[in-house]
N, C-alpha and C positions, 0 to 999 in steps of 0.2 A: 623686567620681563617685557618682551613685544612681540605681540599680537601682529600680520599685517595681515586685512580682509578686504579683497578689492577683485576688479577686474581690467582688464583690455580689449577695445573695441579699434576697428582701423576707422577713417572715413576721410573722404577726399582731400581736406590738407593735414591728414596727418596721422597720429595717433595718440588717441584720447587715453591718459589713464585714470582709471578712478579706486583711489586706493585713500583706505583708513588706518589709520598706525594706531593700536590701541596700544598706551604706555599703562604699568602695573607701577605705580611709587610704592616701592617696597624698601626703607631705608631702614637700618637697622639701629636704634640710639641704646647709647652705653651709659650708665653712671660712672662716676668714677669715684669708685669704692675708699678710695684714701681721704678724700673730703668728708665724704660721711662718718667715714671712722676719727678723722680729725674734730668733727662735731661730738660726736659721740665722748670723745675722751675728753674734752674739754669742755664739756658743758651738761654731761651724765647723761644717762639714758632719758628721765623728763624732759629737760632741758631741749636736750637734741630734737626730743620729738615734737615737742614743742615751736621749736624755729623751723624745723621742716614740715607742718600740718600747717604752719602759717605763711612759708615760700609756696608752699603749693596753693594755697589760698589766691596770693597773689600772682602768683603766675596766671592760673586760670582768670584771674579779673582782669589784668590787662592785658593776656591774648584776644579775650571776648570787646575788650574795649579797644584795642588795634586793630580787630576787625570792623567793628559797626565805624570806627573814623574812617578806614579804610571806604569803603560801603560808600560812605554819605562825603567822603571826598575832603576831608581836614585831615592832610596830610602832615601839617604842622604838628596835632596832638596825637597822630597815629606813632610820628616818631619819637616823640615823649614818651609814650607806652613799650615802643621799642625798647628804645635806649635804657629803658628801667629793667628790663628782665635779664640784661646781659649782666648784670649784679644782682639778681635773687638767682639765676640760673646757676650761677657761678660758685654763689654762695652753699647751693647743697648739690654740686657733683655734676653740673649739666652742662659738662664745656660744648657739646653738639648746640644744643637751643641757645646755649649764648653765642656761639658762633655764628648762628645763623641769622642771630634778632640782628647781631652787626654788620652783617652784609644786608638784611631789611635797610638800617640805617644808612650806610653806603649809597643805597641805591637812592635811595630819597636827598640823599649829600650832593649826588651827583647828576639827580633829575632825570634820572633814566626811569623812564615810566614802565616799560618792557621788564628789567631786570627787577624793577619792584615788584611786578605780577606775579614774576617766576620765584624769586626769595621771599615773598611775601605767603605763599602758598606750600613751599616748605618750610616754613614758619609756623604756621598753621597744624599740618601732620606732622612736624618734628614736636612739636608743643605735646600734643594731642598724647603720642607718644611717650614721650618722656614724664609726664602726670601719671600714664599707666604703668609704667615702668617703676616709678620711683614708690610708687603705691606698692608694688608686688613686694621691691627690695624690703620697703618698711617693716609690712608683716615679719620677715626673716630676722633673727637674733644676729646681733654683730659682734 
């Protein structure tokens, strides 16, 4: 959704615009319901729940620890934390957050400082998301 709140003024060379584009990230993340039932059947209900309270675990420790590298500029171990979620992500149904930790990765591959800001930050609310999300699913009977 976009917001635009601004105005226009003339003056002698020219015309001045002054305009703010407020952008809404409103992305919508999916699990994907066949992984989980694939945990599920192969590993039983404990089992399952078990390997998914402990992906969630880690997911949330090394989104929080790709951030603070992030933050304090050790891009070397922010990618390390990356590169690690696109296999727990993967692993219980998060093809969205793993897709995206791999374009984080990309972008640090390829030293694009910009496209890390920008993937690095839907990284961030795709993560954030998807921890809530996988939480809602969990409660529900499969």
């Amino acid at each position: 959704m976009m917001h635009r709140v601004g105005k226009q003024r003339s003056t002698d060379s020219g015309v001045t615009v002054e305009q703010v584009t407020l952008l809404k990230q409103d992305e919508r993340v999916r699990l994907d319901p066949q992984r989980l039932d694939t945990l599920f059947d192969q590993l039983g209900e404990t089992g399952a729940e078990d390997i998914v309270c402990r992906a969630l675990e880690e997911l949330a420790a090394r989104l929080s620890h790709a951030e603070r590298c992030y933050r304090e500029g050790r891009i070397a171990d922010m990618r390390k934390s990356s590169r690690s979620l696109i296999a727990i992500a993967d692993q219980v149904g998060m093809s969205l957050l793993a897709g995206v930790a791999g374009d984080v990765t990309a972008s640090i591959d390829a030293g694009d400082h910009v496209a890390l800001a920008a993937t690095f930050a839907r990284l961030l609310r795709i993560g954030e998301r998807s921890l809530c999300e996988i939480w809602d699913v969990q409660g529900s009977p499969y």
